[in-house]
C-alpha positions in Angstrom: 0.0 0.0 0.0 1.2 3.3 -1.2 1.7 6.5 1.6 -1.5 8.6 0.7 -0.3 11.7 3.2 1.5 12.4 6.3 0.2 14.9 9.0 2.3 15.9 12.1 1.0 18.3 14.9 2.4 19.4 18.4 0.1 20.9 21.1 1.1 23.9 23.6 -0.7 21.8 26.9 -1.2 24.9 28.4 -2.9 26.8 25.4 -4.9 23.5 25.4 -5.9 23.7 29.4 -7.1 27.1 29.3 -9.2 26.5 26.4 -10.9 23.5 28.4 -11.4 25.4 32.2 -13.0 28.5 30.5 -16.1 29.3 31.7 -19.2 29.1 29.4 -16.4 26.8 26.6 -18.3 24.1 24.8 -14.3 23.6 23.1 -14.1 20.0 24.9 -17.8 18.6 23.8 -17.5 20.0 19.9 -13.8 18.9 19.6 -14.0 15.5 21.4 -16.5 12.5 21.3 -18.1 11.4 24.2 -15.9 8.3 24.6 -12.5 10.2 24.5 -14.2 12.7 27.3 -15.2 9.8 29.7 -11.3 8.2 29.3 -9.3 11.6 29.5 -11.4 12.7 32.8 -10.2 9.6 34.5 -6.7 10.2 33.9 -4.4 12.1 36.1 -3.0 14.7 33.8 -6.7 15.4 31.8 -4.7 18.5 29.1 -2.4 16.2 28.7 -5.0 13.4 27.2 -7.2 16.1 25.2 -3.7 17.4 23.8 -2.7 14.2 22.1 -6.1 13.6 21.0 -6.6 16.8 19.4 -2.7 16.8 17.9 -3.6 13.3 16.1 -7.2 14.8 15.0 -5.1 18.0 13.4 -2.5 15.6 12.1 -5.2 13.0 10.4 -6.8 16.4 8.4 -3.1 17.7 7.5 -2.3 14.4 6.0 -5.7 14.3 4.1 -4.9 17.8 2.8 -8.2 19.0 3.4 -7.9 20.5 7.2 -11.3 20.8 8.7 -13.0 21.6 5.8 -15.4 20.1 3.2 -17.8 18.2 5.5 -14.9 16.9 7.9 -15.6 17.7 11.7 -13.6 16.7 14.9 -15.7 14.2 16.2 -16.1 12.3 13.1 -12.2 11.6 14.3 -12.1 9.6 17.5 -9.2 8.9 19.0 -8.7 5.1 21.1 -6.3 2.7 22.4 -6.1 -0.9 21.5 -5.9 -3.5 24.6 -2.0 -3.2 24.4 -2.2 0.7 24.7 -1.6 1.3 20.9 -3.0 4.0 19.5 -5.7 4.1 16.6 -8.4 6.4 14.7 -12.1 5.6 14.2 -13.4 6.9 11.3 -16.5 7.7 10.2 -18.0 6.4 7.3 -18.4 9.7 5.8 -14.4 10.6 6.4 -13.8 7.2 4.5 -16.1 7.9 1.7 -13.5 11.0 1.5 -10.5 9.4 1.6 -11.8 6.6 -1.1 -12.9 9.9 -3.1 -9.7 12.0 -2.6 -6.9 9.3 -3.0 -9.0 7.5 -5.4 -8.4 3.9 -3.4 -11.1 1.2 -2.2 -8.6 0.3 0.7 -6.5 1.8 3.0 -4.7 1.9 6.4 -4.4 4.8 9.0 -0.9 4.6 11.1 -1.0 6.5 14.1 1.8 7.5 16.6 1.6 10.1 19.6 4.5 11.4 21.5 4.0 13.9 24.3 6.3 15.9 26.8 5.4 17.9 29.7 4.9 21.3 27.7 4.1 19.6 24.6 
């Protein structure tokens, strides 16, 4: 299988963490699905979790070359961990339809990695 795009993306945690404790903010319930809210408020650093989750969301749309555009939302990204801890996107069926359309392919395979650091 060929490499349809690349997309790489580094969050500021603390630009991210006042975005999510301001007051009258619906940022965490447009950006994130309800699952990646229910796992990132049981972990002990929460930006931390929302940062990685929103870097790969900003990273999947960069390597699509369409950014957050033409019918593509956040939470039609979702961003999970396999029994082992790896990470993975779930895609909507719409955002496939838009890769099949885009790339012009009936198969493909989204590869995932996140790093973080205590700023970043």
């Amino acid at each position: 299988m060929s490499i349809l795009g690349t997309g790489i993306d580094i969050v500021d945690n603390y630009r991210l963490k006042k975005l999510l404790i301001k007051k009258k903010s619906n940022f965490k319930n447009k950006i994130f699905t309800n699952n990646e809210i229910a796992y990132c408020e049981k972990k002990s650093n929460i930006t931390n979790c929302y940062s990685k989750r929103f870097a790969a969301k900003e990273a999947f749309v960069k390597a699509l070359g369409t950014g957050f555009r033409k019918n593509i939302n956040f939470k039609d990204i979702e961003v999970l961990k396999n029994n082992y801890g790896k990470p993975y996107l779930l895609i909507n069926k719409k955002v496939i339809n838009k890769i099949k359309t885009l790339f012009k392919v009936k198969k493909f395979n989204v590869l995932l990695s996140i790093s973080d650091e205590t700023k970043y």
